[in-house]
Backbone bond lengths (Angstrom), bond angles and torsions (degrees), N, CA, C in turn:
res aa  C-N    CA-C-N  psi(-1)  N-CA   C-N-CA  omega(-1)  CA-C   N-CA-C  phi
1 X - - - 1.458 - - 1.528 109.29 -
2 X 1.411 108.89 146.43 1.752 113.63 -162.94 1.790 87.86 -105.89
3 X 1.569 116.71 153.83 1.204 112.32 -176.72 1.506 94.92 -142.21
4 X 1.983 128.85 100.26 0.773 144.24 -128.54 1.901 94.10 -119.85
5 X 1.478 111.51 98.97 1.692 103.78 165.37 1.175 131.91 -102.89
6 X 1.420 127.68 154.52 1.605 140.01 171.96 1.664 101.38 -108.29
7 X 0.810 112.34 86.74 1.457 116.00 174.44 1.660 102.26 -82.59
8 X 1.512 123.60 107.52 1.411 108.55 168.69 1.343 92.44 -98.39
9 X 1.945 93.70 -151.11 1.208 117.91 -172.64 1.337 107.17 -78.43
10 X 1.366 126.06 -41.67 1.619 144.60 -174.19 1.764 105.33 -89.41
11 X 0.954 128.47 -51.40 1.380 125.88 -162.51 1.412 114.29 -148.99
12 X 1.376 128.52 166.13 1.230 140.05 -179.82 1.569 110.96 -98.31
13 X 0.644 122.83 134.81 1.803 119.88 159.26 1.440 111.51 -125.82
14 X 1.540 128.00 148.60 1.198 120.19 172.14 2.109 107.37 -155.43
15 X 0.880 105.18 -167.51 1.435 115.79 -159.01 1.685 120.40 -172.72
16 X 1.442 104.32 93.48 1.850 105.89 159.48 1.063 129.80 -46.79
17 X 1.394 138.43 91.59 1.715 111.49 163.11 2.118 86.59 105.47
18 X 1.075 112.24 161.87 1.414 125.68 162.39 1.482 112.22 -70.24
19 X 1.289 116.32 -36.30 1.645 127.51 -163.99 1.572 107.75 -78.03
20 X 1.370 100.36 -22.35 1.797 90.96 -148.75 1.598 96.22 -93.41
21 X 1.736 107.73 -178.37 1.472 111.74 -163.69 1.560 100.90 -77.44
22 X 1.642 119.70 155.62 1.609 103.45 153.03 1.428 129.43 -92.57
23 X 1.304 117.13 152.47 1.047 113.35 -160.06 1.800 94.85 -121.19
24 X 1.566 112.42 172.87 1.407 108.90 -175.25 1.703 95.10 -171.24
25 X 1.513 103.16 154.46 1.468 100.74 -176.38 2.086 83.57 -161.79
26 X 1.297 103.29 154.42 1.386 109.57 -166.77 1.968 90.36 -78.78
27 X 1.544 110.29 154.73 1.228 128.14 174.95 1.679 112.94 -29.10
28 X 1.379 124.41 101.71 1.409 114.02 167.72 1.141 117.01 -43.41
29 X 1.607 127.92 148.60 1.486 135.22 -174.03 1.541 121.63 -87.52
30 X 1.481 100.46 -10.98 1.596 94.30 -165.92 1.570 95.83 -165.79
31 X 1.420 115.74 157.47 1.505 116.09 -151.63 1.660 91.63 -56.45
32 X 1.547 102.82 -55.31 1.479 93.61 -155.17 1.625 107.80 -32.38
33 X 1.415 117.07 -64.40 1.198 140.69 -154.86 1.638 91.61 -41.00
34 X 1.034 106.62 -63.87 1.578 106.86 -174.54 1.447 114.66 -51.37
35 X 1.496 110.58 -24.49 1.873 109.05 -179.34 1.090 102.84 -78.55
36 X 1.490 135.43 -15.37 1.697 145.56 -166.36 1.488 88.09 -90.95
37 X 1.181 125.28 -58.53 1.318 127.26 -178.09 1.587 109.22 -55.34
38 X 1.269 133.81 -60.35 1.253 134.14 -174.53 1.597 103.61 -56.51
39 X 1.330 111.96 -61.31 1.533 107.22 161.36 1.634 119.79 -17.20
40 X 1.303 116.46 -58.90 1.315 110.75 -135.17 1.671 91.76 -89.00
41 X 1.641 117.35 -2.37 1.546 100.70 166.79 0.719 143.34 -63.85
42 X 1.573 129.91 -19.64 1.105 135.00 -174.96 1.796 98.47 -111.65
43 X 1.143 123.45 -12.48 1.879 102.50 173.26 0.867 140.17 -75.64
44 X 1.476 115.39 120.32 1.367 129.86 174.03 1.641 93.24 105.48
45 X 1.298 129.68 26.36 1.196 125.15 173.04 1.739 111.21 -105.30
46 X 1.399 110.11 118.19 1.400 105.49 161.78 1.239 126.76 -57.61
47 X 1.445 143.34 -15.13 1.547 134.86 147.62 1.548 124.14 -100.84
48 X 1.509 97.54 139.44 1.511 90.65 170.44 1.349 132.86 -63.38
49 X 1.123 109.06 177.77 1.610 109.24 -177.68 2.042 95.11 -104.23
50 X 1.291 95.19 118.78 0.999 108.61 169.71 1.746 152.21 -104.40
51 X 1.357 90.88 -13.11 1.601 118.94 162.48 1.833 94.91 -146.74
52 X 1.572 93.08 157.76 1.316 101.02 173.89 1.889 97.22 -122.62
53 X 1.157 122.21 126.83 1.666 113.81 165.03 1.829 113.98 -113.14
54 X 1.383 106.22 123.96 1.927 100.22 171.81 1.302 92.85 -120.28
55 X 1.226 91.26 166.43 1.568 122.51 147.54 1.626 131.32 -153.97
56 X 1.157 111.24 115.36 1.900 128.16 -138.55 1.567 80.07 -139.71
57 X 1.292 81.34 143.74 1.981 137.82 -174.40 1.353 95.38 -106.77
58 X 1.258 150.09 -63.41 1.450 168.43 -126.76 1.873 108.19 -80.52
59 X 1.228 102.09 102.28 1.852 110.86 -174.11 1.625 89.42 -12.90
60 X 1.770 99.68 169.69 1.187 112.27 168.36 1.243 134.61 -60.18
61 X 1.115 104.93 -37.91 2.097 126.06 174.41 1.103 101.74 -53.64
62 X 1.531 129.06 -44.36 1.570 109.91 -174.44 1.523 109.84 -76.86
63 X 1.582 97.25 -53.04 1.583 93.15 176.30 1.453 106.35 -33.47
64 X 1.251 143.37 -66.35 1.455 127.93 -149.03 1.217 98.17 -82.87
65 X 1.376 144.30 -40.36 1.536 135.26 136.57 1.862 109.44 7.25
66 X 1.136 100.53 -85.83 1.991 114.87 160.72 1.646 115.38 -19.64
67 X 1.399 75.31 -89.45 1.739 90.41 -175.03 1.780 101.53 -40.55
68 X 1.293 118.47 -70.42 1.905 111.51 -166.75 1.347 96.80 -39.58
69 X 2.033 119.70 -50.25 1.514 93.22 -162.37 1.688 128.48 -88.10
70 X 1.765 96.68 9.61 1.356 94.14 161.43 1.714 120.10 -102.31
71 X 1.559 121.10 -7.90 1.337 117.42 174.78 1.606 104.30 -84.78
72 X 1.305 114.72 9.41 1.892 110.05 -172.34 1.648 86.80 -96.11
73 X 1.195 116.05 -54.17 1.731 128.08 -169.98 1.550 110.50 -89.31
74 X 1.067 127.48 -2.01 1.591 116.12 158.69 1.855 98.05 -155.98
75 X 0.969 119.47 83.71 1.412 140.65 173.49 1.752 128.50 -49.89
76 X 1.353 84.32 -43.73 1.684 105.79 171.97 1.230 109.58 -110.33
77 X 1.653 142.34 30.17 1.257 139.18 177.39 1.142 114.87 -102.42
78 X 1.378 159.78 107.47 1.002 140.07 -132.84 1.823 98.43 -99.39
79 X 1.345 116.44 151.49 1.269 110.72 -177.53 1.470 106.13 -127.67
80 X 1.648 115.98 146.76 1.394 130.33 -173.07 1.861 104.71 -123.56
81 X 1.051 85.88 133.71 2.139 96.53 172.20 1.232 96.34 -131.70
82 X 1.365 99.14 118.17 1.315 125.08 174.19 2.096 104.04 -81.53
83 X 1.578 89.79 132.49 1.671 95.37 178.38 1.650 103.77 -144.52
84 X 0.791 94.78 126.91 2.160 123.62 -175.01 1.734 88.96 -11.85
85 X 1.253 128.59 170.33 1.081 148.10 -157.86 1.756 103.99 -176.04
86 X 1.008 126.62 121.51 1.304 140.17 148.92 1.612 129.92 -3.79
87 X 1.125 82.59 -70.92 1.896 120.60 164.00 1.246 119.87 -133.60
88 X 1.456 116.27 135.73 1.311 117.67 177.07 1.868 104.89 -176.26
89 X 1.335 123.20 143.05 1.036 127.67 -166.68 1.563 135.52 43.83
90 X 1.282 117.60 27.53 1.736 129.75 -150.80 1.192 115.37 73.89
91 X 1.658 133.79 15.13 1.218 115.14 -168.82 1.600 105.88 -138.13
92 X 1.933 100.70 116.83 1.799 94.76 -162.14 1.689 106.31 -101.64
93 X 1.062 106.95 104.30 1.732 115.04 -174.30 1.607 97.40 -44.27
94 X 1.446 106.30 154.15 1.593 124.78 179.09 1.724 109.44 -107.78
95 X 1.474 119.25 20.02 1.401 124.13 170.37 1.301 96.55 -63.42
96 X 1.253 119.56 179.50 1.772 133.31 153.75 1.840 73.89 -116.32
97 X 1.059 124.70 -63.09 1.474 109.98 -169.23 1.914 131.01 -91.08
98 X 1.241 89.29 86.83 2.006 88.07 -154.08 1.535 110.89 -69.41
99 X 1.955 125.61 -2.07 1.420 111.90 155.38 1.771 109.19 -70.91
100 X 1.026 133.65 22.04 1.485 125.19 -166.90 1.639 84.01 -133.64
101 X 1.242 157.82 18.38 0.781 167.40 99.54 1.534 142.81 -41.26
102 X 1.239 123.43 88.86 1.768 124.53 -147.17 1.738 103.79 -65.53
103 X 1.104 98.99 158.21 1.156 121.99 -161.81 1.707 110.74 -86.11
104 X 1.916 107.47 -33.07 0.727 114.82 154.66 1.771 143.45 -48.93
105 X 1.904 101.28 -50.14 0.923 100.31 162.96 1.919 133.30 -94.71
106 X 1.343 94.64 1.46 1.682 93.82 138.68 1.074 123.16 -49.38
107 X 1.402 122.70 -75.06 1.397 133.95 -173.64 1.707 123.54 -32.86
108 X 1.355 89.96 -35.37 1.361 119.19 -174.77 1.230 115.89 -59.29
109 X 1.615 114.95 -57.34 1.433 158.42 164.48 1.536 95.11 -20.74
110 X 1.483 101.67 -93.53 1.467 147.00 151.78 1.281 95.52 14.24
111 X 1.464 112.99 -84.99 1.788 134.77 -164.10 1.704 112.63 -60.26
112 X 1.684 95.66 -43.04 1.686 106.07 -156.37 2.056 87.50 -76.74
113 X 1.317 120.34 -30.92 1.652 127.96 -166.61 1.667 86.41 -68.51
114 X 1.313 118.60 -75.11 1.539 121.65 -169.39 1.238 103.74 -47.92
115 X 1.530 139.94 -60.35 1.103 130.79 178.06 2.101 120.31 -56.95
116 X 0.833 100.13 -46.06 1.513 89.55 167.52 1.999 117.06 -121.48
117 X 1.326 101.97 66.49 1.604 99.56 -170.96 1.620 111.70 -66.07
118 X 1.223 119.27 136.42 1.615 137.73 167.44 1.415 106.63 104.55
119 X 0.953 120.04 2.50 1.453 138.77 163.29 1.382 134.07 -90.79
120 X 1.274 120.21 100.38 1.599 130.67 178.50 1.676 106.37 -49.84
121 X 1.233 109.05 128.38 1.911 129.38 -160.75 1.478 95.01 -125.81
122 X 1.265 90.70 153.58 1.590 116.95 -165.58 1.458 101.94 -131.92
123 X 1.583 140.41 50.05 1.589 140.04 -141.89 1.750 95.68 -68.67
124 X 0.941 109.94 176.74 1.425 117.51 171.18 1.383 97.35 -165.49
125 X 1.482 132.98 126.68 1.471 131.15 165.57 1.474 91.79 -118.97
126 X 1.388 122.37 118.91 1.432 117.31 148.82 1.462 115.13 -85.09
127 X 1.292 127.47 136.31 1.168 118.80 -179.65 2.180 82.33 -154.90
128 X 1.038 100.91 -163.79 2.121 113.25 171.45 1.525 93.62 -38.79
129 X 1.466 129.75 -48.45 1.496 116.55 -175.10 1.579 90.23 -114.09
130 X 1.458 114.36 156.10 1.706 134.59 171.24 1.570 90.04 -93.76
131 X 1.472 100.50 105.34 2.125 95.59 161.09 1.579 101.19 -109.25
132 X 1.243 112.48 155.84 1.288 148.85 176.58 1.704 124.17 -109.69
133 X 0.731 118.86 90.70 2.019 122.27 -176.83 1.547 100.83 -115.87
134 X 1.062 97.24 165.67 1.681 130.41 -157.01 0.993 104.10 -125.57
135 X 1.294 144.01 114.00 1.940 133.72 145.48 1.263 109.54 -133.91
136 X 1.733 81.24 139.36 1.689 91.98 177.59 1.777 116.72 -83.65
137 X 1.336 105.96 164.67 1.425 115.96 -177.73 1.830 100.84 -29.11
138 X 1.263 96.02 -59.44 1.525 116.10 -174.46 1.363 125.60 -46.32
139 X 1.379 101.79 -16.12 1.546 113.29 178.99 1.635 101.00 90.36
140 X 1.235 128.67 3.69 1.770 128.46 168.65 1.516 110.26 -72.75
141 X 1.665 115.27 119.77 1.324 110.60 177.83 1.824 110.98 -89.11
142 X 1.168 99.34 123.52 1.429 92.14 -167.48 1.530 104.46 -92.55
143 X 1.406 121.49 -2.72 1.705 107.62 166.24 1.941 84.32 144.27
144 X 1.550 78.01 177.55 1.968 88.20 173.91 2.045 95.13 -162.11
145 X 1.706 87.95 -154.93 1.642 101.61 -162.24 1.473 88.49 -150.11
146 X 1.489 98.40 141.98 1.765 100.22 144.68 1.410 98.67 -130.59
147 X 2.128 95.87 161.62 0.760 88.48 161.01 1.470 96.18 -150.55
148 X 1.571 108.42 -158.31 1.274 103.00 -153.54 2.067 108.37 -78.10
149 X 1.354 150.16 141.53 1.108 131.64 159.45 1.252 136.04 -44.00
150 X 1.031 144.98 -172.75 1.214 144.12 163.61 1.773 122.53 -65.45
151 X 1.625 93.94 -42.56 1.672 125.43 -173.29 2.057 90.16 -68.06
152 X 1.527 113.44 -46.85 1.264 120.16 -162.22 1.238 97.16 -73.52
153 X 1.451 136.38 -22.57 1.144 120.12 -166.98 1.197 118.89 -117.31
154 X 1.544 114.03 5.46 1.655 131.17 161.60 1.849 91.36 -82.00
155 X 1.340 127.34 -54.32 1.502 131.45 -158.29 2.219 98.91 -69.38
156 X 1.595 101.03 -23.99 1.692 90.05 161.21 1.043 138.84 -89.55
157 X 1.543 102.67 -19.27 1.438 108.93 -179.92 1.487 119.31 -75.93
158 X 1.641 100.00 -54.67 1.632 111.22 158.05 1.799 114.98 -21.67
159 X 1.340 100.13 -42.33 1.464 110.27 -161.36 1.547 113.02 -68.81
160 X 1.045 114.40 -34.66 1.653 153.48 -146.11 2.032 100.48 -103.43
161 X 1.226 83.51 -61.50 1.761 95.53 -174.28 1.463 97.95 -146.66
162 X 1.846 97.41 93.65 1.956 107.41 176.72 1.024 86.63 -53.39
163 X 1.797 130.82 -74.13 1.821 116.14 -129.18 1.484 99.85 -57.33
164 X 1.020 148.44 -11.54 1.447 129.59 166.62 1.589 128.03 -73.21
165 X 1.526 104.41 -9.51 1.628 112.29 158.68 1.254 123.58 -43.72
166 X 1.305 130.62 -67.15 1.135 135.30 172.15 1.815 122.71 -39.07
167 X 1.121 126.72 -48.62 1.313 145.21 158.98 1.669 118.41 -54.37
168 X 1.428 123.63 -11.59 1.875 117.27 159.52 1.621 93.96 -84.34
169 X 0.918 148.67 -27.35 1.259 133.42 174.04 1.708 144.81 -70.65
170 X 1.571 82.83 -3.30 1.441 111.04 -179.87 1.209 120.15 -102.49
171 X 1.947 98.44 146.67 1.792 95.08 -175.77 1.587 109.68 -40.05
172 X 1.202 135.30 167.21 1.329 137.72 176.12 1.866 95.33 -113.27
173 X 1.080 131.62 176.37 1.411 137.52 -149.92 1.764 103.06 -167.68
174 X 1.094 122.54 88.56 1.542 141.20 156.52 1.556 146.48 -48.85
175 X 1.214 121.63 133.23 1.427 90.43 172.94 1.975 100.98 -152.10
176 X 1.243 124.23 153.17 1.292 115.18 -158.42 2.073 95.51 -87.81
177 X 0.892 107.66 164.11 1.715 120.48 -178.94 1.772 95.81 -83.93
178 X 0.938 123.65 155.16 1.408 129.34 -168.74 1.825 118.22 2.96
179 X 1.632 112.72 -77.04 1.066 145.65 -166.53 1.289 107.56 -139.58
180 X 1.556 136.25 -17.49 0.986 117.91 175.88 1.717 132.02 -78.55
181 X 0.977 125.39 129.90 2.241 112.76 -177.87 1.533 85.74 -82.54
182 X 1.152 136.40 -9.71 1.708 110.43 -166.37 1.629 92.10 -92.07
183 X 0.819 132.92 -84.02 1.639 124.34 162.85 1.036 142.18 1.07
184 X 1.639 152.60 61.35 1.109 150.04 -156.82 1.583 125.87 -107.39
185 X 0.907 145.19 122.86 1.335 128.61 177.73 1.672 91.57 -128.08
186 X 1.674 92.28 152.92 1.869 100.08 174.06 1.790 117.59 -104.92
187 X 1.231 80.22 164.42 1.582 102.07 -152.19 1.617 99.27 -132.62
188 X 1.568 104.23 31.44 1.317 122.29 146.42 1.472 121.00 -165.03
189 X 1.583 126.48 160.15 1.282 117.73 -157.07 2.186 119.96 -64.11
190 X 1.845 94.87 -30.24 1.090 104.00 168.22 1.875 117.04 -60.56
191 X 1.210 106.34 -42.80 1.532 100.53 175.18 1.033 110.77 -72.12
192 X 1.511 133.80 -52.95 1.655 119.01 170.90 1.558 129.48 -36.71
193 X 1.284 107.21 -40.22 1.162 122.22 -174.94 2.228 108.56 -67.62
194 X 1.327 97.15 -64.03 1.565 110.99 158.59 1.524 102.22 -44.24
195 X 1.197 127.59 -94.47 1.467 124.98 -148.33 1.633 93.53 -45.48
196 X 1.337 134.41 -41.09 1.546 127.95 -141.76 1.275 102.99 -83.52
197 X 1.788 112.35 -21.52 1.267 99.34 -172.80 1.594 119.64 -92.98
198 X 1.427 96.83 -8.00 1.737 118.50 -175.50 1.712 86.93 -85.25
199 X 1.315 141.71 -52.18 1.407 123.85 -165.86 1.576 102.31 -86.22
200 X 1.062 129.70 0.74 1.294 127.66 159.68 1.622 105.97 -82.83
201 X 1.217 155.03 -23.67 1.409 158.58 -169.27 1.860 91.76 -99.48
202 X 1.414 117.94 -49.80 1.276 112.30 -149.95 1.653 98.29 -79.56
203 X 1.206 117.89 -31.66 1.370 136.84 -168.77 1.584 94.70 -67.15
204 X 1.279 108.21 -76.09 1.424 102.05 -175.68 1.934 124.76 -54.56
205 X 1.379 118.20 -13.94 1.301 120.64 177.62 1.625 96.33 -88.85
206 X 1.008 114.85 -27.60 1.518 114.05 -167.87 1.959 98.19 -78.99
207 X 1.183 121.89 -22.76 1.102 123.53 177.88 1.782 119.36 -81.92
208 X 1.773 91.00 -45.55 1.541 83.18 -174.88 1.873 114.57 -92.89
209 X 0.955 104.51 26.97 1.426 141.37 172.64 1.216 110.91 -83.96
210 X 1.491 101.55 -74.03 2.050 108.03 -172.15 1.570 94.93 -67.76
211 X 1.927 134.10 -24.04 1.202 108.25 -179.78 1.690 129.14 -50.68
212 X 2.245 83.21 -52.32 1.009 113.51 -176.20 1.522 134.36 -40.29
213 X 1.633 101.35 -45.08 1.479 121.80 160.87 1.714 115.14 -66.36
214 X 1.075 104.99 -59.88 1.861 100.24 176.93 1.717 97.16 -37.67
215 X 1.380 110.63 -66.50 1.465 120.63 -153.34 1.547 100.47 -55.26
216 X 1.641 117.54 -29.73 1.915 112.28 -169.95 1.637 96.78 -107.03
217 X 1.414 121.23 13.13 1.433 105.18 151.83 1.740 114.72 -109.31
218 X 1.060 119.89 -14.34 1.595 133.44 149.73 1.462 105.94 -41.48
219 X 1.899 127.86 -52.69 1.141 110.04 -145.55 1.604 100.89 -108.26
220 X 1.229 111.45 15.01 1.684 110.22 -166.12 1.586 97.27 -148.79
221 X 1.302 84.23 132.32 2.079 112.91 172.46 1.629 112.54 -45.76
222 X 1.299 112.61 -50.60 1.399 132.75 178.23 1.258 111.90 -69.04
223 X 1.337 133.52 -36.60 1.402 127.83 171.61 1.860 124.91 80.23
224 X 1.707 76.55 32.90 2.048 81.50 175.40 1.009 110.13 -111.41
225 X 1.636 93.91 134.53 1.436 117.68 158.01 1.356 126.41 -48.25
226 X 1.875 145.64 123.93 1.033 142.18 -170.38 0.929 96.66 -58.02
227 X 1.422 106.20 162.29 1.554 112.80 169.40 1.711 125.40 -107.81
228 X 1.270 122.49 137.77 1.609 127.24 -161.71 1.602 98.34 -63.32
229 X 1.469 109.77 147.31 1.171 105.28 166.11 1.637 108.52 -137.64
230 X 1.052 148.76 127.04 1.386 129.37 -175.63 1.325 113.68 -141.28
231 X 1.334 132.29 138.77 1.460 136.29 -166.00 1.877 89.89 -152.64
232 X 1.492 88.17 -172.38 1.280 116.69 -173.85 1.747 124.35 98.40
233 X 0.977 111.95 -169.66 1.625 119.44 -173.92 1.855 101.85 -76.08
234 X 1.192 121.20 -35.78 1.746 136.12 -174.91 1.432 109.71 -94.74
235 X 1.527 109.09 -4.81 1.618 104.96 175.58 1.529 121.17 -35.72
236 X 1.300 115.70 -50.89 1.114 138.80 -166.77 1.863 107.85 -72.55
237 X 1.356 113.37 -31.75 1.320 104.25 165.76 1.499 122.12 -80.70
238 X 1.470 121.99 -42.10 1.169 139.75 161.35 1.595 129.44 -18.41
239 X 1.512 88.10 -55.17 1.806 114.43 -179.35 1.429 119.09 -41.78
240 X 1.466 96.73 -44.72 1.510 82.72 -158.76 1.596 90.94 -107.16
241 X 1.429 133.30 45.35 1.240 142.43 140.24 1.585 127.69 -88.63
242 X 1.287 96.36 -26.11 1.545 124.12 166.27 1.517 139.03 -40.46
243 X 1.253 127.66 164.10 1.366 135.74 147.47 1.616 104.94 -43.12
244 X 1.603 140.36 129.86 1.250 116.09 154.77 1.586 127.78 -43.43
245 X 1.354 101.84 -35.68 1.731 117.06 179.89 1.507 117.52 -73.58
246 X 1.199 91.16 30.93 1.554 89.92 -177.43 1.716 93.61 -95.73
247 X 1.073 64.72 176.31 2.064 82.68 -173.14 1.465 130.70 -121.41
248 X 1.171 144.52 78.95 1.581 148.69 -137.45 1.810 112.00 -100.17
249 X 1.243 118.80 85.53 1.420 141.34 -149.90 1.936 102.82 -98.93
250 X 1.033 121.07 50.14 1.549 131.57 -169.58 1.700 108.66 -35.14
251 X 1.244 144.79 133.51 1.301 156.21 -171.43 1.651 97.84 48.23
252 X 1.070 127.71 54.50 1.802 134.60 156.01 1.856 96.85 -52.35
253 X 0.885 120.03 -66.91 1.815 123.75 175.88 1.562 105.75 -20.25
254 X 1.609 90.87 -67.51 1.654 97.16 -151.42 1.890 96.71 -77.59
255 X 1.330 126.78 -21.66 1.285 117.34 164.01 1.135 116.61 -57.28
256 X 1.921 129.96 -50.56 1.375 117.75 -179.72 1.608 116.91 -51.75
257 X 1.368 96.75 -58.11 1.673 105.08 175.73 1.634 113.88 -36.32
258 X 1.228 123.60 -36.18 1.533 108.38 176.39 1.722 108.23 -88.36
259 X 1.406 115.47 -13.74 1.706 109.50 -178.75 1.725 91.74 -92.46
260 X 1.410 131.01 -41.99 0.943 109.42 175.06 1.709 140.73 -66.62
261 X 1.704 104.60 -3.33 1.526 121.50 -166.10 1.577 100.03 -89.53
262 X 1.589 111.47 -16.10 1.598 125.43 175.71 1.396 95.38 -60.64
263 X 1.408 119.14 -86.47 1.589 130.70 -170.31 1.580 107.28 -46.57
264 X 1.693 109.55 -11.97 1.921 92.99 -161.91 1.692 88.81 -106.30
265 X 1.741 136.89 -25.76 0.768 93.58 -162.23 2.044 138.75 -83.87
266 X 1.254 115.37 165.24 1.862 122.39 -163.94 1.486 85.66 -66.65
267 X 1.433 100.67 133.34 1.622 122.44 152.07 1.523 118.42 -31.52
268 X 1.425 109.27 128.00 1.383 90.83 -174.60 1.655 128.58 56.65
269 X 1.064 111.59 63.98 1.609 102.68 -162.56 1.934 86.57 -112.46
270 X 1.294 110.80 -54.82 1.789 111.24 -172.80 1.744 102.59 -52.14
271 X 1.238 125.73 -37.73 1.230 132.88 -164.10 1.325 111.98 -76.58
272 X 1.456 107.76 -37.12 1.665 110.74 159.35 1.217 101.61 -52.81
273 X 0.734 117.47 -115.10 1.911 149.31 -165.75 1.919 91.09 -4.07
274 X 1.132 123.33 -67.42 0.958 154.48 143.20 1.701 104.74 6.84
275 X 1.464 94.46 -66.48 1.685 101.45 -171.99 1.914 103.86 -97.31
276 X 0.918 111.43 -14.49 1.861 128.86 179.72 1.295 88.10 -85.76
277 X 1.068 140.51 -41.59 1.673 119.47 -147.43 1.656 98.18 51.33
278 X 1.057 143.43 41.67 1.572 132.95 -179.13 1.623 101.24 -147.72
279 X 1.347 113.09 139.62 1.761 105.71 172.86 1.539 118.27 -75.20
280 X 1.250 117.80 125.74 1.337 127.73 162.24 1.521 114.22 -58.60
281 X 1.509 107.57 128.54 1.580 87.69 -168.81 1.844 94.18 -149.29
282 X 1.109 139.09 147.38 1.244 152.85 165.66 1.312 112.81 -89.54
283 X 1.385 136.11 115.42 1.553 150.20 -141.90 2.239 85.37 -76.34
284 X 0.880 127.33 -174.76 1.163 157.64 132.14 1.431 122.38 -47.56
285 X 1.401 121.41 101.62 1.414 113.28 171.42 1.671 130.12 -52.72
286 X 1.627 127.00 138.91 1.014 129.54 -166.04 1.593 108.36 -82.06
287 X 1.423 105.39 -22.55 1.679 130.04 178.48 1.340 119.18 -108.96
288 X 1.190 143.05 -121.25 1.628 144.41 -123.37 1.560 103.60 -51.12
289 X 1.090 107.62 74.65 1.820 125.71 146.03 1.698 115.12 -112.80
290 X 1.199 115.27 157.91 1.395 125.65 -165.02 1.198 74.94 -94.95
């Protein structure tokens, strides 16, 4: 049995087997916690865990944080970290430098191309940062954006000017613009604060959106609009800032990560391990974090 992780910046997600449910729990705080966590993948499971595959965003310190507490609790399992690739699955990234390119939103790439191939994509992963990617019908990534979340941009401001901490936690207080209900502005500091940071996220997707579309009916005979794709942990806030036609694709990450672990895995890798009695394992990348 393959035991498949999304290690972000905020939380873990992971997955037994292709079939089984995903599961996710926010970043353990302290080694133990994480050895309780590594523990708890395999209990009460009738198959072992037999490969482990990630792909993590998360500085180096945590990664190796990871790695110790999964080589203490599965020793002989061999482990794979997936890191951006050039080309891979029909889909040719638009970096010149593809370790500076997250791994996450590879993955992303990866999942949203296989799931709708010949079709120009519009990805969206909300996760701690909102990224934005581009692909053409052709599978050419022509580039993307991050930017900051909603969560990231309450956790800077706080940072910047505390006494306004206290005030995201509060009812927020509304009021409509003349006659209009679509129009709202607040008429207390908690709603200002809320609404400003949602029309600052919605504003800017709504912009690099209408580029995106001008720019993929400019470049094609047929005249289609890409199509939305959006995943991550914030999907669900995101949405209804959106195109209605957008499209909300839940664990897009952890799907690339298993189409991309096809193309990544080493020749001969079971036969090692196999003949070592020792796990074959690929270190942690020093790069592809946003």
């Amino acid at each position: 049995m393959k035991c498949y992780i999304d290690a972000g910046n905020t939380r873990i997600k992971w997955q037994l087997g292709v079939k089984a449910q995903t599961q996710q729990q926010p970043w353990p705080q302290t080694d133990a916690m994480l050895a309780a966590w590594a523990d708890s993948l395999s209990s009460g499971r009738a198959c072992a865990i037999q490969r482990i595959i990630i792909a993590s965003v998360v500085p180096q310190d945590r990664q190796a944080q990871l790695a110790q507490a999964l080589t203490v609790r599965y020793p002989d399992v061999p482990v794979l970290w997936l890191v951006s690739r050039a080309r891979c699955c029909g889909v040719r990234l638009g970096y010149l430098d593809v370790s500076q390119f997250g791994v996450d939103r590879y993955c992303a790439l990866i999942a949203a191309r296989h799931r709708f191939p010949q079709q120009a994509l519009i990805a969206i992963n909300a996760g701690t940062a909102v990224t934005v990617d581009y692909l053409q019908a052709d599978g050419r990534h022509e580039g993307g954006v991050i930017m900051p979340s909603v969560a990231a941009m309450t956790a800077g401001l706080n940072a910047l000017a505390p006494h306004l901490a206290p005030f995201w936690h509060q009812k927020p207080q509304m009021a409509t613009v003349g006659h209009s209900t679509e129009i709202g502005l607040a008429t207390n500091t908690a709603g200002a604060l809320q609404l400003g940071s949602r029309w600052m996220l919605a504003s800017a997707l709504a912009q690099i959106i209408s580029a995106l579309n001008e720019a993929a009916w400019s470049a094609s005979a047929q005249g289609c609009a890409p199509l939305i794709v959006v995943s991550g942990g914030g999907a669900s806030e995101l949405l209804p800032l959106l195109d209605p036609a957008a499209i909300s694709v839940p664990d897009l990450v952890l799907e690339g990560i298993r189409l991309a672990a096809r193309q990544s895995q080493p020749s001969g890798l079971s036969q090692t391990a196999k003949k070592t009695g020792k796990a074959t394992k690929e270190l942690p990348s020093k790069d592809n974090s946003d």
